[in-house]
C-alpha positions as MATLAB code, in Angstrom:
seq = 'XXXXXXXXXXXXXXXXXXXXXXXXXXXXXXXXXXXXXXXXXXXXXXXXXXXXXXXXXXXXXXXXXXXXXXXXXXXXXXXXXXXXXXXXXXXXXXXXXXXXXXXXXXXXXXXXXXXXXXXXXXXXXXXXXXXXXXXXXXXXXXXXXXXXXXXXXXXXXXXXXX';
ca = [
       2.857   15.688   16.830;
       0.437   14.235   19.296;
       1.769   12.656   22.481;
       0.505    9.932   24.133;
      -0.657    9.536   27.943;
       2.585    9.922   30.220;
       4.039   12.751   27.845;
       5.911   11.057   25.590;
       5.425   11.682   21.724;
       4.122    8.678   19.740;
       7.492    7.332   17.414;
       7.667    7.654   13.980;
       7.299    4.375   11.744;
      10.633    3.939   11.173;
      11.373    4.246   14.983;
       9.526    1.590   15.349;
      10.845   -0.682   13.063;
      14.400   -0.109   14.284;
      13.065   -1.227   17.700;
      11.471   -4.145   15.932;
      14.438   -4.953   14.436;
      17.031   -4.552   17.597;
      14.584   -6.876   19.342;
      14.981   -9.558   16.688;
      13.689  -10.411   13.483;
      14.474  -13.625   12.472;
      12.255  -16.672   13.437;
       9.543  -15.126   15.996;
       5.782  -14.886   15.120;
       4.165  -11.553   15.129;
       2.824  -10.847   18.666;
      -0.539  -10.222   18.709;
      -1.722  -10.948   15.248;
      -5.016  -13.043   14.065;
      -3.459  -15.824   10.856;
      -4.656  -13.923    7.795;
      -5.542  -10.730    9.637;
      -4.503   -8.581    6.911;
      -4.457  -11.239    4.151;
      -7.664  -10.936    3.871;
      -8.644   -9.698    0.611;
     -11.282   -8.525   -1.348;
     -12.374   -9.682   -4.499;
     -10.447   -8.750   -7.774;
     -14.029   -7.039   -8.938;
     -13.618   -4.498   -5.884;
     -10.295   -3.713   -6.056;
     -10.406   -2.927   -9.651;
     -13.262   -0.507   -8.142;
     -11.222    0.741   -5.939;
      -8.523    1.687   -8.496;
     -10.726    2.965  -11.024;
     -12.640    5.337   -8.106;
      -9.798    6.473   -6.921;
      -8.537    7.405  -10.524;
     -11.422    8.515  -11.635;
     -12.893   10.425   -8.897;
     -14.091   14.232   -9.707;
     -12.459   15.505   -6.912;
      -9.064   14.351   -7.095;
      -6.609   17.228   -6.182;
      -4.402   17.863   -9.143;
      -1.265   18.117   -6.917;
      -1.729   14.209   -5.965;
       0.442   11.843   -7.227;
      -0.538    8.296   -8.340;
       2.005    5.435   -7.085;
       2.320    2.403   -6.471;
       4.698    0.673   -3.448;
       5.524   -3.156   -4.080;
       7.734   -5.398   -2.278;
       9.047   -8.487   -1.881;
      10.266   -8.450    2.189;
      11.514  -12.026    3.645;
      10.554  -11.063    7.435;
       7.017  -11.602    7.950;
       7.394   -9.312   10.912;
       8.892   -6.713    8.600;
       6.071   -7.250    5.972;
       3.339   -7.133    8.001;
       4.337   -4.129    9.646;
       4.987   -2.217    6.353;
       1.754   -3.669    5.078;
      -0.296   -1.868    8.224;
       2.053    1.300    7.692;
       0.901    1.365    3.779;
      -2.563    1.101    5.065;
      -2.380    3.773    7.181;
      -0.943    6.238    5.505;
      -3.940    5.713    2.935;
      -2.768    3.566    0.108;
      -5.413    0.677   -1.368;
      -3.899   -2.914   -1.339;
      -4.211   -4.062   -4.605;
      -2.591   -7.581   -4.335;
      -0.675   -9.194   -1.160;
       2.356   -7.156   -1.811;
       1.332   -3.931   -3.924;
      -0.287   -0.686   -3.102;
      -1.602    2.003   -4.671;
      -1.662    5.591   -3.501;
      -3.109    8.790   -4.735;
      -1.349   11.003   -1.885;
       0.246   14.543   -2.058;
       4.014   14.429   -2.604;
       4.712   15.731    0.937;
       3.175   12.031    1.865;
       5.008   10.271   -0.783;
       8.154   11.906    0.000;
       7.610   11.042    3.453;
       6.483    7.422    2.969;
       9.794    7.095    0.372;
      11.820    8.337    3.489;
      10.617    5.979    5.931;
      10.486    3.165    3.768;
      13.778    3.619    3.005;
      15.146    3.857    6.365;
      13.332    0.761    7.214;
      15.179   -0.625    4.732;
      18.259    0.491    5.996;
      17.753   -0.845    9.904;
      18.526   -4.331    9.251;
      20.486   -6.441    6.555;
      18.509   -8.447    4.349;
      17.821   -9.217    0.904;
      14.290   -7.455    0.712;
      13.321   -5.320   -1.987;
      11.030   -2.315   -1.769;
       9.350   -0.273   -5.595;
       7.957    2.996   -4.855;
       6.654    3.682   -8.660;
       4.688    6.648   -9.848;
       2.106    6.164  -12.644;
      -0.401    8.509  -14.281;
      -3.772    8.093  -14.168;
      -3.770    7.381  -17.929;
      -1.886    4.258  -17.766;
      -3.291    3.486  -15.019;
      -7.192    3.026  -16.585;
      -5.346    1.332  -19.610;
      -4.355   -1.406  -17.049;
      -5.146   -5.516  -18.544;
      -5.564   -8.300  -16.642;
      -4.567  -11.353  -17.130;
      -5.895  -14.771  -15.020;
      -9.253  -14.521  -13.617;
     -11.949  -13.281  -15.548;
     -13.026  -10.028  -15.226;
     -15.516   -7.622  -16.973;
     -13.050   -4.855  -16.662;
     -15.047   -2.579  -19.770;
     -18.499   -2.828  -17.762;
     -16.303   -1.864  -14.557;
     -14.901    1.056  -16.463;
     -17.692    1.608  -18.049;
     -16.300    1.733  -21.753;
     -18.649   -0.349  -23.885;
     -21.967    0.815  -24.586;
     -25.515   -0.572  -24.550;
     -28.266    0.130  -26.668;
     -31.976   -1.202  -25.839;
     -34.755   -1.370  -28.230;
];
């Protein structure tokens, strides 16, 4: 583990969050944080290309494991702090409160285990999915509301020219 100046090693997420939590929760603004810093997000059109290059990708290790992490957390301090965590550890934000992840199960074990502890720190009413999906029911995904072109994204229909 790397340390930081002064010797000290750097603590682990959920470390953190129990410190965020003994300092108090409830009612306080994140320090620090830019409105919409990490509500900012993409179009639908480029996360759909994000979740169709990660499936798709030729490289993709066969030991990976496809998930997605959703929650509904109360505590904006809470949710914005697993949000960056998520983000981090390499999973794509799909909407405001779901991720996807195409990790090794040493990191989804991990990110299970600290997400669960977080969990744990502080009483509330929150709610945290970790669900695993395979890549074939993943590319069979519909949407419904906005408009998309989802078969020319996925490249499924075909064009002849004359």
């Amino acid at each position: 583990m790397a340390r930081k100046k002064g010797g000290k090693p750097p603590l682990s997420f959920a470390e953190v969050m129990r410190k965020l939590v003994h300092a108090g929760i409830s009612g306080s603004s994140v320090p620090n944080r830019q409105p919409n810093e990490l509500e900012e997000m993409p179009t639908l059109d480029e996360r759909i290309e994000m979740v169709l290059g990660i499936v798709n990708r030729a490289d993709r290790p066969s030991s990976n494991m496809l998930f997605f992490v959703m929650y509904d957390i109360e505590s904006n301090k809470v949710r914005y702090q697993v949000a960056k965590y998520l983000l981090r550890k390499g999973c794509v934000r799909i909407q405001r409160s779901i991720f996807l992840a195409d990790l090794g199960m040493e990191e989804y074990d991990h990110i299970r285990s600290d997400l669960t502890e977080v969990q744990a720190a502080y009483e509330n009413k929150d709610s945290i999915l970790i669900v695993p999906i395979s890549p074939d029911y993943l590319r069979s995904m519909k949407i419904i509301g906005q408009k998309i072109a989802l078969d020319i994204i996925m490249r499924n229909k075909n064009t002849l020219f004359f």
